[in-house]
RONU-819566 format. One record per residue: y, z, x of N, C-alpha, C, O, CB in turn. Coordinates in steps of 0.2 Angstrom, whole numbers, plus 5000, padded with zeros to 4 digits. Each point is the difference from the previous one (the first is absolute). Last residue first. Glycine has a CB too. Layout:
% RONU-819566
YZXYZXYZXYZXYZX
...
END
This chain:
% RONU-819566
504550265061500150054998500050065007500150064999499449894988
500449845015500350004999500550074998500550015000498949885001
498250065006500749985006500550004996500450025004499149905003
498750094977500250065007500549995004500550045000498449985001
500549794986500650054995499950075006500550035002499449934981
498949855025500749994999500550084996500550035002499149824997
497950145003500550025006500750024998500450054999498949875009
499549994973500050085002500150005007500450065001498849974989
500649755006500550054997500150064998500550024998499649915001
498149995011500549965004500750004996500549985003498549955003
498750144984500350035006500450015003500150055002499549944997
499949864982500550064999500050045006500650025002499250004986
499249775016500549994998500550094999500450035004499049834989
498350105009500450015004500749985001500350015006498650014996
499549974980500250075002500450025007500350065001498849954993
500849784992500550055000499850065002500450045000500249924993
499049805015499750055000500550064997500450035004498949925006
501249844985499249985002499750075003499450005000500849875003
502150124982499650005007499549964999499949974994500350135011
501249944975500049945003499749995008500049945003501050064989
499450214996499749954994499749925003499549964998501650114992
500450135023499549984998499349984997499450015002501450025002
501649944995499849975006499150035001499649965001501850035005
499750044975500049945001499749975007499649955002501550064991
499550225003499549994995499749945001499450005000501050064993
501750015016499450035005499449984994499450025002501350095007
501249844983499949955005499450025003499549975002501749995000
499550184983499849954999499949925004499749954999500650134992
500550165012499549995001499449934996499449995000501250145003
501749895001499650005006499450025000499649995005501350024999
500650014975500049915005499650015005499549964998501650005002
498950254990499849984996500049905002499549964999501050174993
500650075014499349985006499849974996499749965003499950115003
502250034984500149965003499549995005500349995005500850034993
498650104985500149965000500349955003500149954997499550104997
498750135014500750014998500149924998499849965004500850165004
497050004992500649965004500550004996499950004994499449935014
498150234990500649954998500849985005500250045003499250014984
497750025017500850015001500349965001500149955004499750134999
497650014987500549945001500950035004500350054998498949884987
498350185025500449994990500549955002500149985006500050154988
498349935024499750034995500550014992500050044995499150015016
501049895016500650054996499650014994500050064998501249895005
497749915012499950065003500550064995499950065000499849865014
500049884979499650014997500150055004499850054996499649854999
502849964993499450045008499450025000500150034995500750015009
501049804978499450095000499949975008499849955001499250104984
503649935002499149965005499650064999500050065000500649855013
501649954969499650095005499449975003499649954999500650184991
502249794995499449985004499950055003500450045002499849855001
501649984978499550065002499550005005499749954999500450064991
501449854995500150025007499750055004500150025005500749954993
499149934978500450055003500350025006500450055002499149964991
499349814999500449994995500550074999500650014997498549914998
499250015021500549975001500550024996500650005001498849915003
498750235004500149984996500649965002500450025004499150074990
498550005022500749984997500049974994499649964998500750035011
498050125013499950024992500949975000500450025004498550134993
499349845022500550004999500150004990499649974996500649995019
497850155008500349964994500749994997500350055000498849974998
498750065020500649995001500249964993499649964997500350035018
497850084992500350045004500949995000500450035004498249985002
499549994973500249965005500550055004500250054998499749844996
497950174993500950015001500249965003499750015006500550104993
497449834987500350025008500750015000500449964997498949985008
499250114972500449945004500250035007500350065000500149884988
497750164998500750015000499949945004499549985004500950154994
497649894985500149995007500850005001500349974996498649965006
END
């Protein structure tokens, strides 16, 4: 039986700084510069720490549109 793809993930190494997200609509990992590397660790924390992160990420997936 294959395991379900999740539809969002974050991938970091501390000891390098390393970080890439898979998207499930993008269908591969895409790696981040290491300078995203802090922010996306707070965005990891925060949501590690919801009570709802799915809807948690939605609501920063606005934020970063708006910004972007």
């Amino acid at each position: 039986m294959e395991k379900p793809v999740p539809d969002f993930a974050i991938f970091q190494n501390d000891r390098t700084k390393a970080s890439a997200l898979w998207i499930k609509e993008v269908g591969e990992w895409r790696r981040c510069t290491s300078r995203d590397f802090e922010p996306i660790q707070v965005m990891t924390a925060i949501l590690r720490n919801s009570s709802d992160p799915e809807k948690t990420l939605v609501m920063i997936a606005k934020i970063i549109a708006k910004i972007n």
